[in-house]
N, C-alpha and C positions, 0 to 999 in steps of 0.2 A: 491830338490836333496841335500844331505848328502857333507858338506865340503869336503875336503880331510883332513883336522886335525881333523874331525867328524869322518872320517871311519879310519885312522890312530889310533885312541885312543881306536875307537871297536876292531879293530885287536888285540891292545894291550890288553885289558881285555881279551879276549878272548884267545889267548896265556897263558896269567900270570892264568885264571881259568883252562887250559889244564893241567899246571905245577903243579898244587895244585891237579885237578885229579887224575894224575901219580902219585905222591907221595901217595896219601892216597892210592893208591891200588897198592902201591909199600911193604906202610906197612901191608896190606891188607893181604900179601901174604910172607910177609918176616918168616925168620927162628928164630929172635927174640922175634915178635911178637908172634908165636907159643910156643916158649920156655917160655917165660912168662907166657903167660898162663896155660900150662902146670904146672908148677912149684907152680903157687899160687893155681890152682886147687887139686894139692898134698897137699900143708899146711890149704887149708880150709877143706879137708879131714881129713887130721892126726887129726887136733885139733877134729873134730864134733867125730872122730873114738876116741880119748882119753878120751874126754868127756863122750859119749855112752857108755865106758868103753869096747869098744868091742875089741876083741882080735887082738895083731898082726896088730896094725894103722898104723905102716908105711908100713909094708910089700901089707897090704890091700889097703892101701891108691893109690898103685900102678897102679890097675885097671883102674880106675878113667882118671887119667892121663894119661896114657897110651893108652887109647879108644881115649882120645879126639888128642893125636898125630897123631893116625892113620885114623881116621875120618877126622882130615886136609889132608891126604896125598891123600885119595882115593880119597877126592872130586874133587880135580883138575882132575881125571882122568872122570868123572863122568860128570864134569862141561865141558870137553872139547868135551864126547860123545855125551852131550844134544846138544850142539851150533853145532858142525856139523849135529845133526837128525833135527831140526830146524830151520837151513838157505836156 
């Protein structure tokens, strides 16, 4: 049978790995992390669209960015439909 400073020290990893959880899918889902991304998905557009010399790269560039904003938004709606048709 497990000390009590044996299952004391479990409880503690186990808390300090919950805390480290929450955070990553704190960032997971944060509005930085999206804005980020967003943002460098515009400039590795412009540049490939300047490059390609194809017309109109930042305007174009747009698209891009813009899908992937909206494809983070719907998913949480999307994500919340599966997990309730699923439980």
């Amino acid at each position: 049978m497990p000390s009590l400073e044996m299952l004391i020290e479990r409880v503690k990893r186990i808390e300090e790995r919950n805390t480290r959880v929450e955070q990553s899918k704190a960032w997971e889902t944060s509005v930085i992390r999206r804005t980020c991304i967003a943002v460098l998905t515009y400039a590795v557009v412009v540049i490939f669209f300047s490059v390609a010399q194809l017309p109109k790269p930042f305007v174009n560039a747009l698209v891009p960015a813009g899908a992937f904003l909206i494809s983070t938004l719907t998913l949480g709606l999307v994500r919340t439909w599966w997990i309730k048709k699923h439980q």
